[in-house]
C-alpha positions in Angstrom: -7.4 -16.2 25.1 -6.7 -15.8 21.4 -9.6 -18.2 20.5 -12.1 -15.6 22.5 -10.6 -12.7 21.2 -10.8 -13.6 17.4 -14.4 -14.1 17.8 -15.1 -11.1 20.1 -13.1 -9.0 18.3 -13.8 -9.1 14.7 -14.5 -6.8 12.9 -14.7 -1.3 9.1 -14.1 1.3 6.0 -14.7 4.4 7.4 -18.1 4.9 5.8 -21.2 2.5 5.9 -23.6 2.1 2.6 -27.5 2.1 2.9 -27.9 -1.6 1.6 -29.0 -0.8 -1.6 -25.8 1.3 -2.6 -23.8 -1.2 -0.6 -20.9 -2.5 -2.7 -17.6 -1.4 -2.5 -14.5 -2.0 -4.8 -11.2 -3.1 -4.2 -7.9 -2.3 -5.6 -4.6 -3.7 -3.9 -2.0 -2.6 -5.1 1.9 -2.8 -4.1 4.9 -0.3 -5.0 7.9 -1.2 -6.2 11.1 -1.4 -3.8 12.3 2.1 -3.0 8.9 3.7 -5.0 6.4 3.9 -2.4 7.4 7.8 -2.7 6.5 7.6 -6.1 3.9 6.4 -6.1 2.2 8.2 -3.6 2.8 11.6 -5.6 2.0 10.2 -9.2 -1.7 8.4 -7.3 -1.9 12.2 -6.1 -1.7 13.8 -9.4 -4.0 11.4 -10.8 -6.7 11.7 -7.7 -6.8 15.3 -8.0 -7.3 14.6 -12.1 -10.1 11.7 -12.3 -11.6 11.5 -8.5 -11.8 14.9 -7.0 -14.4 16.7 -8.7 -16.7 13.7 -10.0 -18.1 13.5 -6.7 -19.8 9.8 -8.0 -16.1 8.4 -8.6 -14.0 9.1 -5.4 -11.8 7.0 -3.6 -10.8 6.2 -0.4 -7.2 4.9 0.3 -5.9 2.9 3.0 -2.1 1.7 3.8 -1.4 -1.6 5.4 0.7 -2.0 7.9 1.4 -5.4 8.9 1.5 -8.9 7.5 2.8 -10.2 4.1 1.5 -7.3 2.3 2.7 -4.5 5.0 3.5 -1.5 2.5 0.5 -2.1 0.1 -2.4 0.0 -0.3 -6.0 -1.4 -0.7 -7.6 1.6 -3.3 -11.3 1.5 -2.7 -14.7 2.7 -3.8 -18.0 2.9 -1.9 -21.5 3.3 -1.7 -22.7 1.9 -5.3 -25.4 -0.6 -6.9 -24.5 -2.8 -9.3 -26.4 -0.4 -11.6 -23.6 2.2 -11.5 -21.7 -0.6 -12.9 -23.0 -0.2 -16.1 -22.2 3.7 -16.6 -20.0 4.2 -18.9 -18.3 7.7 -17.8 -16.7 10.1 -20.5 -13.5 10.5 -19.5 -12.2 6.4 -18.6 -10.2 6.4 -22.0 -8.3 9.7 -20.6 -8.7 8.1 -16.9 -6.8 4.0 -17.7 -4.3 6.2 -19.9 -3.1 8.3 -17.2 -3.3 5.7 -14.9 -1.3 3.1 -16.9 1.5 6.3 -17.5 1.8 7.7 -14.4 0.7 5.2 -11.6 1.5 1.7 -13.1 5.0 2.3 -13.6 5.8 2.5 -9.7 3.8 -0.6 -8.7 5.5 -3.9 -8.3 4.0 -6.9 -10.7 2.2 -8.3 -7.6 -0.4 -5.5 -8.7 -2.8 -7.0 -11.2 -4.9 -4.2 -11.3 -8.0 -6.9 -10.5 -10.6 -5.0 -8.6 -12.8 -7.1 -6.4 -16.3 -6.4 -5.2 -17.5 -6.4 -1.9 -21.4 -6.1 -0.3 -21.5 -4.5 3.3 -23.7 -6.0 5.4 -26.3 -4.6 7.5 -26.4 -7.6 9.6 -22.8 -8.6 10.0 -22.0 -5.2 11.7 -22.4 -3.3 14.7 -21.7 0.3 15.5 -20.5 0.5 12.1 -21.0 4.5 12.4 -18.1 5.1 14.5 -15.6 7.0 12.9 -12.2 5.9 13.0 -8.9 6.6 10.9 -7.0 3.0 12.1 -8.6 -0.8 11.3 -8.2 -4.2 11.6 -9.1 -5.9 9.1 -9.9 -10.4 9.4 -11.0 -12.3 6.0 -12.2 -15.7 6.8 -11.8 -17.8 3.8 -14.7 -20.0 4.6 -15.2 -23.8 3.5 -17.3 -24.7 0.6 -21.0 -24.6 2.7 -20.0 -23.5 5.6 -20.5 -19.8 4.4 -24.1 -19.6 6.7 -22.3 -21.3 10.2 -19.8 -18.2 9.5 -22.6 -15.1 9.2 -24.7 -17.0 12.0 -22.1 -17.3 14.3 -20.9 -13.4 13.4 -25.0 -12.7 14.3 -24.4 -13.9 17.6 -21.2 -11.9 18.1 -23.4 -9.2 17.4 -26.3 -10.0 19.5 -23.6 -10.6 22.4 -22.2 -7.6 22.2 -25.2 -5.7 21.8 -25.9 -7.1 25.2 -23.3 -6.2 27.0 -23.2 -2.4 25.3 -20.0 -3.4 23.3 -17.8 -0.3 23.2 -16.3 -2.2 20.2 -17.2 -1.3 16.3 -17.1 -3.4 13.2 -18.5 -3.4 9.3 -19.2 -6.8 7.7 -18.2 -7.4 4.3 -19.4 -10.4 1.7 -17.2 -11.0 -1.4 -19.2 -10.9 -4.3 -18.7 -13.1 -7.5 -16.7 -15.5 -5.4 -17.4 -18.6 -6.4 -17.5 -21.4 -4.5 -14.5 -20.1 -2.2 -16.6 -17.6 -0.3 -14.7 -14.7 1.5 -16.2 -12.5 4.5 -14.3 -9.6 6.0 -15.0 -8.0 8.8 -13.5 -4.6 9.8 -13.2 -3.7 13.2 -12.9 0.9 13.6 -10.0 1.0 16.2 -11.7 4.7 17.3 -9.3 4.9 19.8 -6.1 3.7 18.0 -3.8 0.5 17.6 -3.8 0.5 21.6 -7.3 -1.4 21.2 -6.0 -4.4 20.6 -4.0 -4.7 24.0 -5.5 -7.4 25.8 -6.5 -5.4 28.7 -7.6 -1.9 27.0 -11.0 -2.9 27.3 -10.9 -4.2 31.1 -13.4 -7.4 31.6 -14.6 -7.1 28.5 -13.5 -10.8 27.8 -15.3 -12.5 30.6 -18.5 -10.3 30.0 -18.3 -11.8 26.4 -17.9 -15.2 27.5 -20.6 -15.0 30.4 -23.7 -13.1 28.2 -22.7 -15.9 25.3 -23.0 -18.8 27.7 -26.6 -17.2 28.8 -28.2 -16.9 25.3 -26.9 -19.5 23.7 -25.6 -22.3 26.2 -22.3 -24.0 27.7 -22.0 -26.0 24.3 -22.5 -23.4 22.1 -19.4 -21.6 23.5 -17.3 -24.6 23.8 -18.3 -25.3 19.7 -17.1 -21.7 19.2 -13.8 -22.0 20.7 -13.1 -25.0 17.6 -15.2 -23.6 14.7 -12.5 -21.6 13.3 -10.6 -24.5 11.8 -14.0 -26.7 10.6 -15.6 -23.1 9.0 -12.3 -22.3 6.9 -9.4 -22.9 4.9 -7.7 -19.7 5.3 -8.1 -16.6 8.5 -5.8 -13.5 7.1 -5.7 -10.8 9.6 -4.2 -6.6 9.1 -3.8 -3.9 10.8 -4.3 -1.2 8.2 -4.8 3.2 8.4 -7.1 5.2 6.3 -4.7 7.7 4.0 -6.6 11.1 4.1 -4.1 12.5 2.0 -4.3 10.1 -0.9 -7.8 9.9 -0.6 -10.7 12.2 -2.1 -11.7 14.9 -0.1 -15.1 14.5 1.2 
């Protein structure tokens, strides 16, 4: 059962980019023990400072809450070219300042500041316009040329679904600048809360997966499926994680 649903269910940020303003950045970063309070009001102050008014510089924050990194807070920034990478904006000498003053000093060392870039994809999501406020997020660490077996086989998730009118949602994500370690994340909008993920919320969802697959793509196709996961990557992190409206720009 676990093999079925980590296909069938993968899967969002809360907004999805038109593909030519489709990257997104990515902050993690981690409080220090007893701090979280901290930091959460001096990443207010600061917010309401540098990413509230320059309506081309917001951020959206989300908390995660489980796995190894339950209590950290992914700090992102959507909806850009690479273009807007080359702006250079007035105020980022007042901006890292106030940031390395007043945020920095709450966050644990685990929080190199490294900010990652990520490409949503068009074609590695479905429904990605449902709105949602909880997330699961999976990033398949995938095996040096095996990146293309991953997306195709994420198509056909898609196709599936499609299908079977999927009430599931996901956005597909491609780490950019990743070498030859490739990383895609897929996001899946729990609309309807963590009580998504209980194996029977969606009733017979499963076995309409499983029986639409078989159809369009064949017995051996499926059985291939249930084995990929291991052959495609090195490395399958999964987190439940909530979108934080109030540490977040307004919109």
């Amino acid at each position: 059962m676990r093999k079925i649903l980590f296909f069938l269910f993968m899967a969002g940020v809360i907004n999805s980019f038109a593909q030519t303003q489709s990257l997104v950045t990515v902050t993690l970063v981690k409080p220090k023990p007893g701090q979280t309070a901290a930091f959460e009001t001096a990443w207010k102050t600061h917010l309401k400072k540098f990413h509230q008014a320059d309506t081309s510089n917001r951020r959206g924050v989300f908390e995660i809450t489980s796995g190894v990194r339950t209590g950290s807070y992914y700090l992102t920034s959507g909806g850009m070219a690479w273009a807007d990478l080359d702006v250079e904006r007035p105020t980022v000498k007042a901006h890292d300042v106030d940031l390395a003053t007043t945020v920095t000093p709450t966050l644990s060392p685990e929080s190199n500041g490294a900010e990652e870039i990520y490409r949503q994809a068009d074609t590695l999501s479905y429904r990605p316009e449902v709105q949602a406020t909880k997330f699961l997020l999976t990033a398949y660490h995938i095996k040096t040329g095996k990146q293309n077996d991953v997306t195709d086989e994420i198509k056909k998730t898609i196709a599936v679904n499609k299908k079977i009118n999927s009430p599931v949602s996901f956005d597909g994500y491609i780490q950019q600048l990743a070498g030859s370690k490739p990383v895609v994340v897929i996001i899946r909008h729990l609309k309807d809360g963590f009580k998504e993920l209980d194996a029977d919320y969606y009733k017979d969802l499963n076995d309409k997966f499983k029986a639409a697959y078989i159809e369009m793509y064949a017995q051996a196709a499926w059985d291939k499926r249930m084995t990929s996961i291991a052959d495609l990557t090195d490395l399958v992190e999964v987190e439940m994680m909530k979108y934080r409206a109030d540490l977040s720009s307004a919109h």
